[in-house]
C-alpha positions in Angstrom: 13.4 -11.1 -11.7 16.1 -9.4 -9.7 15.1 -6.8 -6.8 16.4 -3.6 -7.2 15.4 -0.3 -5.6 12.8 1.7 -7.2 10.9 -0.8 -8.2 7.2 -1.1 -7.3 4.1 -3.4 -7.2 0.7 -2.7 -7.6 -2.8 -4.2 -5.7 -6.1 -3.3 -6.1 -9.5 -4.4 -4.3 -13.3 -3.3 -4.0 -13.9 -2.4 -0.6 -16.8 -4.4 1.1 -18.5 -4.6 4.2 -15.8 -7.2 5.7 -13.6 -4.2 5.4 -15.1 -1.9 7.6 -13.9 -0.6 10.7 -17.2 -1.9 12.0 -16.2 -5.1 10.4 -12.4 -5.5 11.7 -14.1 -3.4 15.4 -11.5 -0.7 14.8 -14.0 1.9 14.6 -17.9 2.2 14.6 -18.5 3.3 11.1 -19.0 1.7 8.0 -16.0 2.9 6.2 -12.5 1.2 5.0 -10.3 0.3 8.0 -7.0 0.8 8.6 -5.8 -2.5 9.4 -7.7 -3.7 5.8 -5.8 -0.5 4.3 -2.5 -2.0 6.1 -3.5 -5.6 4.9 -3.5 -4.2 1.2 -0.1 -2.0 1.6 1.1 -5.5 3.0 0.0 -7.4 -0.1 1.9 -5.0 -2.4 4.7 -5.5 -1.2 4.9 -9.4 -0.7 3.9 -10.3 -3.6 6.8 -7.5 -5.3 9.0 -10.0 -3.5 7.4 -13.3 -4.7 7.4 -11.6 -8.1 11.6 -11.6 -7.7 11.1 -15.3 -6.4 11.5 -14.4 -2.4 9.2 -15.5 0.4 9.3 -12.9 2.8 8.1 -12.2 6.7 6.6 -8.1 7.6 8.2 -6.7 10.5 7.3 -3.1 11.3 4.4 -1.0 9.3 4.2 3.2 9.8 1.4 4.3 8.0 -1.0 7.6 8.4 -4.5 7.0 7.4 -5.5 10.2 6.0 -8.9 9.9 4.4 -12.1 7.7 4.7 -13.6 5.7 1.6 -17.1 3.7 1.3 -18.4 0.5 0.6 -17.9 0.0 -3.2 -14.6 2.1 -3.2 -11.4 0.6 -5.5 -8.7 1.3 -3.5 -5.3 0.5 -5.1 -1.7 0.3 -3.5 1.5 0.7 -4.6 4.9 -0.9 -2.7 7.8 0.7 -4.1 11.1 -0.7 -2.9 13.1 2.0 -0.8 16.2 0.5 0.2 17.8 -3.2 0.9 20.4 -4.1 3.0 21.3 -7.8 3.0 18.0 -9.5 3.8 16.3 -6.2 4.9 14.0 -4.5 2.5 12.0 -1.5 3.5 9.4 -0.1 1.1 7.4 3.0 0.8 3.6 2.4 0.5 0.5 4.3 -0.6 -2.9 3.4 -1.0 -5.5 5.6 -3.1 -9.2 5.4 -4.2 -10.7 7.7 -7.0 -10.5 10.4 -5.4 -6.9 10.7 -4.3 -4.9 9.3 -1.6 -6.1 8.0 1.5 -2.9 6.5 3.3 1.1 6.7 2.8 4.2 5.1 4.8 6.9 2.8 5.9 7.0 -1.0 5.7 10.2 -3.4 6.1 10.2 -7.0 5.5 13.0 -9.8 5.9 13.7 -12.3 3.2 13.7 -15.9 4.8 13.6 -19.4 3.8 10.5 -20.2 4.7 11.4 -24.0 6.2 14.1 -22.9 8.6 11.8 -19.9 9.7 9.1 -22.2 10.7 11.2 -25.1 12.2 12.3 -22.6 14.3 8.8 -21.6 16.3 7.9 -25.4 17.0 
């Protein structure tokens, strides 16, 4: 599949207990965390890459976390590629329950080859 710009990727996942701020000690409540939101947002948007046969590194996340969801919740996100330039591709994410939306931003990730990324931390 090629990549082109516009196009998007979809996740969803039930929100449990291990997803709590109280869970990820972001927070003292028993509600969805951000960094489990950002995890999600994340997901979307790797696996649009994998989909157009890319392996891919994040590099910078802006997101606002705008409303709180339970235990039990379906939150979905979208990834929806916003620009590319050479091996730079930023996307705009947003992450919704039932009731609306409860997080939007900015994430960029870098296409790499995954062996020559690695070789290059040891």
């Amino acid at each position: 599949m090629e990549l082109k710009t516009g196009q998007e990727y979809s996740v969803e996942h039930t929100v449990s207990e291990n997803d709590t701020a109280l869970a990820h000690k972001s927070g003292g409540l028993a509600v969805y965390a951000t960094p489990a939101m950002a995890a999600l947002m994340e997901e979307a948007a790797y696996l649009l890459l994998r989909e157009c046969g890319f392996e891919s590194v994040g590099t910078q996340l802006d997101i606002s976390h705008t409303r709180a969801c339970l235990c039990g919740a379906v939150v979905k996100a979208v990834a929806k590629v916003a620009g590319i330039e050479g091996r730079k591709v930023t996307f705009r994410v947003e992450a919704c329950d039932s009731k609306g939306p409860i997080g939007e931003g900015d994430h960029t990730r870098y296409v790499i080859d995954p062996e020559k990324f690695m070789s290059k931390l040891q």
